[in-house]
C-alpha positions, 0 to 999 in steps of 0.5 A: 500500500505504501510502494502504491502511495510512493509510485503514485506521487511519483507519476503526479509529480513527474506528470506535473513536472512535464507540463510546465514550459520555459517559453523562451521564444518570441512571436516567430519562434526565435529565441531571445538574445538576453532582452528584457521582456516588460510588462505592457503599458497602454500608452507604449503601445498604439492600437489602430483599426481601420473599418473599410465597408463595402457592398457585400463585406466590411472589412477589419485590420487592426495593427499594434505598434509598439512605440516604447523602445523596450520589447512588450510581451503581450499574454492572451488566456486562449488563441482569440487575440481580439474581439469586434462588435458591430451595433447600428445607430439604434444600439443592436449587435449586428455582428459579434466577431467570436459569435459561432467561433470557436478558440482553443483554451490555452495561454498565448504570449506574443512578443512585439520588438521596440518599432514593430508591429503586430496586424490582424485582419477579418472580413465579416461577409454580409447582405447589403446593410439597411442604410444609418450609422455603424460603430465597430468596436475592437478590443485586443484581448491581452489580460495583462492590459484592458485598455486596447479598446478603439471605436470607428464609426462610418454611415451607409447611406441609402439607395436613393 
């Protein structure tokens, strides 16, 4: 009963142990060259989000720059890295980006070098949308900061 007990924590230590990681690595899988990775800071980092509508489709990039000289390191509880919300002039969601997705569960780290930039881009595929006002909202999903939020609004006129 004791070897059992014994053998037993053994494996959940030896199980415990293998599932930690030392990420050393950056965004491209290259390792680091002794640079100081800090925290993020809002003000070192700026967010921009182009919103660029069309007939049949909107279509969404967002670019993080870090401005600081320092590499920022941003952490991200699972692969969404970003999230945009669509509401009409009357407030309603018209397009939620995650609705329907589906991320994988994991903690993500993604390292920005002093200068450059980190760029995403969507495409939300519609019908032709009912003329009025239109806010995109796009917030990065870095738990270490909660201040990458940007809004944009634009106009669809009418068929007149």
């Amino acid at each position: 009963m004791r070897l059992s007990l014994f053998l037993m924590s053994v494996l959940i230590s030896l199980l415990l142990t293998g599932c930690t990681s030392d990420n050393k690595g950056n965004a491209t899988g290259e390792p680091n060259q002794e640079m100081e990775v800090l925290e993020v800071m809002s003000n070192e980092l700026k967010l921009d989000f182009q919103v660029m509508p069309s007939s049949k489709e909107t279509q969404f990039i967002i670019t993080l720059t870090n401005q600081s000289d320092q590499l920022k390191k941003l952490e991200f509880h699972s692969s969404q890295k970003y999230e945009i919300n669509v509401t009409n002039d009357k407030g309603e969601e018209v397009f939620i980006y995650s609705e329907g997705k589906m991320f994988s569960q994991a903690l993500e780290t993604a390292l920005i070098k002093s200068g450059e930039s980190m760029e995403w881009e969507e495409i939300w595929q519609h019908e032709r949308l009912p003329a009025g006002k239109y806010t995109a909202k796009v917030s990065v999903l870095s738990h270490k900061d909660e201040n990458l939020t940007m809004e944009r609004e634009w106009t669809v006129p009418s068929d007149k």
